[in-house]
N, C-alpha and C positions, 0 to 999 in steps of 0.2 A: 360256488362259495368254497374258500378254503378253508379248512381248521388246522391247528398248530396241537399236538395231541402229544402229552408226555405221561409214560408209563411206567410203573415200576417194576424194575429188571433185578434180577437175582442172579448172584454168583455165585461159584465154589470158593473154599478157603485159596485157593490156586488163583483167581482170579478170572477163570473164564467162564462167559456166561450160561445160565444154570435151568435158563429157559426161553420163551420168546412170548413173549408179552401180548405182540401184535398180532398173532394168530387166534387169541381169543375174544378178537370183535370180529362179529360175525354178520352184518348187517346184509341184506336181500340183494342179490344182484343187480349189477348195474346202480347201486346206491356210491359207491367211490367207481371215480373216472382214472382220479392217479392218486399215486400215494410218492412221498419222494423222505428220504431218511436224511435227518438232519444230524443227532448224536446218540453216544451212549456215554454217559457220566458212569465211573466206578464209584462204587463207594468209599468214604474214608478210609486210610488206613489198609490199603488192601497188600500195601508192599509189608507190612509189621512181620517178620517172618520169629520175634522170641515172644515167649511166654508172656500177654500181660502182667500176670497176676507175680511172676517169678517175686520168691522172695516175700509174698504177703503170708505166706503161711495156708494158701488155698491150694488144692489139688490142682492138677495140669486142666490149667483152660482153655485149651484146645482142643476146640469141640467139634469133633469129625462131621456131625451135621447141620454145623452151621453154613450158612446160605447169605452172604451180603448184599443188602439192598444199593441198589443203584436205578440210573433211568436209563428212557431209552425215549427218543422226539424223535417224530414225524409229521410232515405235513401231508394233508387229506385235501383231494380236492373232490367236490362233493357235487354228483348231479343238482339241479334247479329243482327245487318244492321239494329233495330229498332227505334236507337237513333232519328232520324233529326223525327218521330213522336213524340216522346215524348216532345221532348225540342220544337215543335212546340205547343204542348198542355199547354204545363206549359205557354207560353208567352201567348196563347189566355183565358188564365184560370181568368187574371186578379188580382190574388192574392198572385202569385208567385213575392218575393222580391227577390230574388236570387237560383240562382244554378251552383253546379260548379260539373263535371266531376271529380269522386274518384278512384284511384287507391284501388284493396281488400286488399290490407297488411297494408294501412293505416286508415283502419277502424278498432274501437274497439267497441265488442257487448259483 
């Protein structure tokens, strides 16, 4: 069984990526057979390099510790009666925005 599995990825103000998503599913060996990377989406706006606020009368809002959310998809292909492990991993991983159950003939690699 394959899964289509998108994550939420964090950036620096810089624009490069601020962690790795996919390392905090941690399901029992031998539970994934492959795993194959499909994207990573940045977040809006990640080129903005002036001041939003300039000019509103607010202090400098550039704010050193901000972290932009974006995604990051993969596809899981998943041992036989392994499924209810994995999809239990992915919900306690915390960073899983979605995942939905892929038929093989409708993935393209």
């Amino acid at each position: 069984m394959k899964y289509k599995v998108t994550f939420r990825k964090r950036f620096t103000p810089d624009g490069q990526p601020a962690d790795d998503p996919k390392s905090l599913v941690s399901p029992e060996d031998g539970v994934i057979q492959d795993e194959e990377f499909v994207e990573i989406l940045e977040p809006a706006g990640m080129g903005v390099t002036g001041d939003l606020n300039e000019g509103s009368g607010s202090e400098d809002s550039n704010d050193a510790g901000f972290l932009g959310l974006g995604t990051e998809t993969w596809v899981y292909d998943i041992a036989e009666g392994r499924e209810k492990e994995f999809t239990d991993a992915l919900v306690e991983s915390g960073v899983v925005l979605d995942f939905e159950e892929v038929p093989d003939e409708s993935l393209i690699t």
